[in-house]
N, C-alpha and C positions, 0 to 999 in steps of 0.2 A: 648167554641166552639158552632159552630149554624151550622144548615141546614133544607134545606127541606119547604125556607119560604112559607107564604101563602098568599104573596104580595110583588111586588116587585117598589120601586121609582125610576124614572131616571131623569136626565136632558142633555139635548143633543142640542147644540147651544142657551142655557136659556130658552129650550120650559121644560117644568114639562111635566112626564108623571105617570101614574099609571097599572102596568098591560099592557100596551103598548096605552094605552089612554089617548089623551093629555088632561090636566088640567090648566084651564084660570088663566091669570095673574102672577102675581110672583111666580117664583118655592119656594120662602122659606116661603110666607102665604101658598100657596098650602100643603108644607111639613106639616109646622103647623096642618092644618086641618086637613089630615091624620089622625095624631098621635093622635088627639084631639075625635077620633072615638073607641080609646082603653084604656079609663082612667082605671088605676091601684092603688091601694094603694101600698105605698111600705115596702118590710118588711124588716128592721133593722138588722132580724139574718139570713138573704143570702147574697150571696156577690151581689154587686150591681148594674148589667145587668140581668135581672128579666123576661126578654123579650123586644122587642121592633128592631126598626132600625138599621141596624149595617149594614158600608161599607165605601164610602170613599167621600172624598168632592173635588174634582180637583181644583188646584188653579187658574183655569181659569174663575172657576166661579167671582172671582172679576169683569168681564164687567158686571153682573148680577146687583153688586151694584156702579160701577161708570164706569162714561164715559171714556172706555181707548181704545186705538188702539188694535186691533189684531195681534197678533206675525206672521211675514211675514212667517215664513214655521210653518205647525200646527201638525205636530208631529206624534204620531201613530193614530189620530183621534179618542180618546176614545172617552167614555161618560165624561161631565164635573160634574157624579154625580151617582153613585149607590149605591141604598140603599135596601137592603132585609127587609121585615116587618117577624121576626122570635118567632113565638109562644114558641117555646122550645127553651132553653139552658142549658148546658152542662159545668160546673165551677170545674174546678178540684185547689183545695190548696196543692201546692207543701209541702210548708213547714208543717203545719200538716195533710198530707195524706188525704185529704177528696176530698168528692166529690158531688156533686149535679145537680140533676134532678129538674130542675123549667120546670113546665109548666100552660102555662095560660088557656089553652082555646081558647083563642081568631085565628080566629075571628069572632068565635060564639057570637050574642048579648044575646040572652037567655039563663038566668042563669044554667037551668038546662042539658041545651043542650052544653053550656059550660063546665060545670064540667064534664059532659062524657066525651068530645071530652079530657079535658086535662087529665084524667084518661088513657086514649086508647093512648095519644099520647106518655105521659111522658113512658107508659109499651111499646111501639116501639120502644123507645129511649133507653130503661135500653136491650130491647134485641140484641141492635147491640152494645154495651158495652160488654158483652160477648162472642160474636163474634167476638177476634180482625181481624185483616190482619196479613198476613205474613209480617217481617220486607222487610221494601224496602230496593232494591239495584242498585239505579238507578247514571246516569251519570248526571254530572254538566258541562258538559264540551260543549265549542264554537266550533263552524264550521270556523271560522277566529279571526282574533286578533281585537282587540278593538279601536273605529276611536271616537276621540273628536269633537266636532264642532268647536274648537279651537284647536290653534296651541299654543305653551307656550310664544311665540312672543304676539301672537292676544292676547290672555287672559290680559299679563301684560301691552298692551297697552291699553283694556279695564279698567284694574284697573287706568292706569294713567288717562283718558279717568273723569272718576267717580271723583275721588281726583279733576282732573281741574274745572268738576259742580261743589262741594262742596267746593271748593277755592272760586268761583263766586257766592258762594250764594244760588244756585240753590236748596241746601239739605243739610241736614249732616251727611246721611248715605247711602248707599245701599247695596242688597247684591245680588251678580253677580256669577250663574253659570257656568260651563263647562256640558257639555250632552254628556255621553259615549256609543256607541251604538256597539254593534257582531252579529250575526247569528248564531243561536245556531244550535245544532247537531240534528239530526233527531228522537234520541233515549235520550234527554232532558228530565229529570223528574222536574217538578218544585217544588213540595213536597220535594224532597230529597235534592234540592238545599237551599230551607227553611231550612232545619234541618242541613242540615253544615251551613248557614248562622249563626244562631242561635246558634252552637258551637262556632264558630268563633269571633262573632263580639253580646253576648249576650247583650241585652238592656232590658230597663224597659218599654219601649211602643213600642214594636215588635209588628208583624202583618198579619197576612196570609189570600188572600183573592184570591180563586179560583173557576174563573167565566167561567168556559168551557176552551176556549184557551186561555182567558185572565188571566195572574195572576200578583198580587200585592203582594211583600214580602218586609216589614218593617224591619228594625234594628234600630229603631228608640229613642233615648234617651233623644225626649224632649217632653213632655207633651206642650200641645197648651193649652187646655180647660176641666176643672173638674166640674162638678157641682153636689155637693149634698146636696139634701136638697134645701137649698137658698144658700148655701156658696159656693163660689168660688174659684177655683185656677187655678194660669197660671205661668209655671215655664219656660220660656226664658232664650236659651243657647246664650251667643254672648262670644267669647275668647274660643280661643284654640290651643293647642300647640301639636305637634305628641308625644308620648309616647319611650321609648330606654328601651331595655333590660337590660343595666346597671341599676341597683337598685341607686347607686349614681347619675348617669347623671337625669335618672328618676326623682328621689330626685328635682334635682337642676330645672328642667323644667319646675315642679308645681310651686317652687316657685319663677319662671320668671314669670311666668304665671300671679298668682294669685297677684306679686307686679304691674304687666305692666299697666301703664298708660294706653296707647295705646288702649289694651283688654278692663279694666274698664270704661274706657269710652265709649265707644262701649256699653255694657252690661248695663250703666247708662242711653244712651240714648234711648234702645229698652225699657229698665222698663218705662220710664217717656212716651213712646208711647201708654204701652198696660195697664196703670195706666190711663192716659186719654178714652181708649177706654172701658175701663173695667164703667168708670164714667159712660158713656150713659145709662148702665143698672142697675149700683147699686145703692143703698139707699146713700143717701148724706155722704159723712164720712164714709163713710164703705171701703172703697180704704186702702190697708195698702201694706207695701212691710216688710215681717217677717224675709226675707235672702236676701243679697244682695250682690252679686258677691263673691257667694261662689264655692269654688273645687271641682269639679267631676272629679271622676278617671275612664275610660272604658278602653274596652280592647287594642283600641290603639290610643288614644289619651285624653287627660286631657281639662277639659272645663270650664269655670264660670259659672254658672246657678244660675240665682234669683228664686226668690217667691213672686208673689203678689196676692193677697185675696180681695176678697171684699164681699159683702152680695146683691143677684140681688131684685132688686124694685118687688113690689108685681104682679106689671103688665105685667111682664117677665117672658119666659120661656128659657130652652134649645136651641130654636131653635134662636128667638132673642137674646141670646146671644152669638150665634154663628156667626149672622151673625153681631151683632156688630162690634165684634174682626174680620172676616174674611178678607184675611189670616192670618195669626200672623204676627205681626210687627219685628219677629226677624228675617225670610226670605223676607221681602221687602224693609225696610230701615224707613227713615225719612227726610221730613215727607212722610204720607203715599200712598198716589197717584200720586204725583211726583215721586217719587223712581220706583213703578210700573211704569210707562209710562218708565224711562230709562230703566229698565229691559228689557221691551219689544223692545224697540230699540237698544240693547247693543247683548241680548242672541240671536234676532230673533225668536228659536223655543220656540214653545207652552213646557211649564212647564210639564202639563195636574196633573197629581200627585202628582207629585212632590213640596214639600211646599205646598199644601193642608192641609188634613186631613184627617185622616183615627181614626173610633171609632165606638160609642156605642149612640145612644139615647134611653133611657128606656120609658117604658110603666109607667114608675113608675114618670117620671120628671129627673134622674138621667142622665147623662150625661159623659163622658170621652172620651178626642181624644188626639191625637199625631198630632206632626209637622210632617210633613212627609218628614225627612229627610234620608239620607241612608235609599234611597226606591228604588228596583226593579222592571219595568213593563215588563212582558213579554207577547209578543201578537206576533201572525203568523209568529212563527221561531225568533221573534226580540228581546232581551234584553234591555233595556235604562235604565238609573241611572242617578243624577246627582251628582256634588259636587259643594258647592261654597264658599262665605264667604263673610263676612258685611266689606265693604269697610270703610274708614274717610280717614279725612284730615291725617293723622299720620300713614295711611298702608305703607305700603314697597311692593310694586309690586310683587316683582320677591317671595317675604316672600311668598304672597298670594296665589301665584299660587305652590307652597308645600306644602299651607294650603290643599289646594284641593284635592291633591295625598294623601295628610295622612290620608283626610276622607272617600278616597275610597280604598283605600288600602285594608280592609275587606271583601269588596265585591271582588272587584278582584279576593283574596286571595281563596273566594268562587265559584270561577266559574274556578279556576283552572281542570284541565281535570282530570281524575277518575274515580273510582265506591268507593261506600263506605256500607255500611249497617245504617240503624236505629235502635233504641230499642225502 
């Protein structure tokens, strides 16, 4: 947990800003240089956000590094980019009960003026520790019922749509959202709808990011980009099948699942994508894939999910190899700027978060983001989410478009109406 940064990045139509002042040339050398003003050692016995950048990468940022069309409606018009520069953080380890107070200092350059400031800071921090809140008891609940930008007609003719490109050549993959949008209720806690999300639909790269009215809530289960150290990892979800509360049916689902052609291949083709992108930055021969199209069980749907590693070239940091891989190749398709350009012409509206990234860049070089998938943006009364799935030659339309429903179903499930309590 962060707050209270003591600098903030943005980017808003590919201008870079800092503080609210714009910064020349590319926003992701811009970022670089930032970061390059708070060198850290890093230390081995804390867990591994030490301090540094933390917030989200919109996947709109792609026009940043190729030439693509703009999505004909632009969405809730975020930023295509916030990042807080945050001196203190706050690591709590579930499983053995601990907890930790890092603070750097920064963004003091003088050493001695430094170690005050993170003296004074990290003792502010440990005092609002003891001070919790009263649990919340807030409502989750919509002002209306929930409008797709697709109709289950449109969707499956978009999927047929995709299959006839990749019959012709065109690609051999994509993956093609649906965009759920409500009006939330006046008395909408987004906090609280975090914390059932979070009961609900529990993931391993979850995410809660609240920016005033703006807020971002993750259920995210697939890691994009890991860096520690020099080593690499990027674990791509592609195959997935809804979950049944029959323990048998359940049973038999995975392993439809985990035999389907169809799936694995799909999940072969995103790995030999982000295996090529991963090359641009790693040391020759260091590319490996350790899992591949292996079973993940969530709480309501079953996935394949690889692992491929590499080790980045000396020349490379965090932020190039973020933007190598950006976005991840398992929400755009193949190959990868073609795929992008049909998304843009298939969905119309702006992405903005959605298949992104949402994470961590440390002070330290350290790095961890998520796909930003089962993501919730709420801005001025509005809710959006999406759902979609990587199309081939071998999908089944009408399949696809229940792929969709089973991956939102969660969220839904979350924003059904209520009050509830936290602990």
């Amino acid at each position: 947990m962060a707050c209270d940064p003591f600098s903030t990045y943005t980017v808003a139509n590919g201008q870079a800003s800092c503080g609210g002042e714009p910064l020349e040339g590319d926003p992701w050398r811009a970022l670089r240089t930032l970061l390059a003003a708070y060198p850290q050692e890093h230390r081995p016995d804390l867990p591994p956000f030490q301090g540094g950048a933390a917030g989200f990468f919109a996947y709109d940022l792609n026009r940043t590094l190729e030439r693509l069309p703009p999505p004909a409606i632009a969405g809730q018009g975020l930023p295509q980019s916030i990042l807080h520069f945050y001196d203190v953080v706050i690591t709590y380890d579930h499983r053995d009960n601990k907890c930790w107070i890092v603070s750097t200092g920064w963004p003091e350059q003088n050493p001695a003026r430094r170690g005050e400031r993170a003296r004074r800071r990290a003792d502010e921090f440990a005092a609002l520790l003891v001070r919790p809140e009263s649990p919340r008891n807030g409502s989750c609940n919509t002002a209306g019922g929930w409008h797709s930008n697709f109709t289950s007609e449109r969707y499956i003719e978009a999927v047929q749509r995709v299959i006839d490109l990749i019959l012709a050549g065109d690609i051999f993959q994509a993956n093609i959202a649906q965009r759920f949008s409500a009006k939330l209720a006046s008395w909408f806690d987004p906090l609280a709808f975090y914390c059932r999300l979070r009961s609900l639909n529990p993931a391993p790269f979850a995410a809660l990011l609240l920016y005033g009215k703006l807020t971002i809530a993750s259920s995210s289960p697939e890691r994009f980009l890991k860096l520690d150290g020099r080593q690499v990892e990027t674990r791509p979800i592609k195959g997935t099948i809804a979950r049944s509360v029959d323990p048998m049916e359940d049973q038999r689902r995975a392993e439809f699942l985990f035999a389907s052609e169809k799936d694995r291949a799909e999940n072969i083709m995103i790995v030999d994508l982000l295996r090529n992108d991963l090359s641009r930055v790693c040391a020759a021969h260091s590319v490996e894939v350790p899992a591949l199209c292996d079973l993940e069980s969530y709480a309501s749907v079953h996935h394949l999910v690889s692992v491929i590693t590499g080790k980045l070239a000396g020349e490379h940091d965090a932020v190039t190899l973020l933007r190598a891989c950006f976005p991840g190749g398992s929400v755009t398709g193949a190959p990868k700027v073609r795929s992008m350009e049909i998304i843009a012409e298939i969905e119309r509206v702006a992405r903005e978060a959605y298949c992104g990234a949402i994470g961590f860049i440390g002070f330290n070089g350290c790095m961890d983001t998520n796909v930003a998938i089962r993501t919730v943006t709420i801005d001025d009364g509005l809710a959006v989410f999406h759902a979609g799935g990587g199309i081939t030659a071998m999908s089944e339309p009408a399949a696809e478009y229940e792929e969709t429903l089973a991956k939102a179903q969660r969220i839904f499930d979350a924003f059904r109406a209520g009050n509830y309590g936290t602990s």
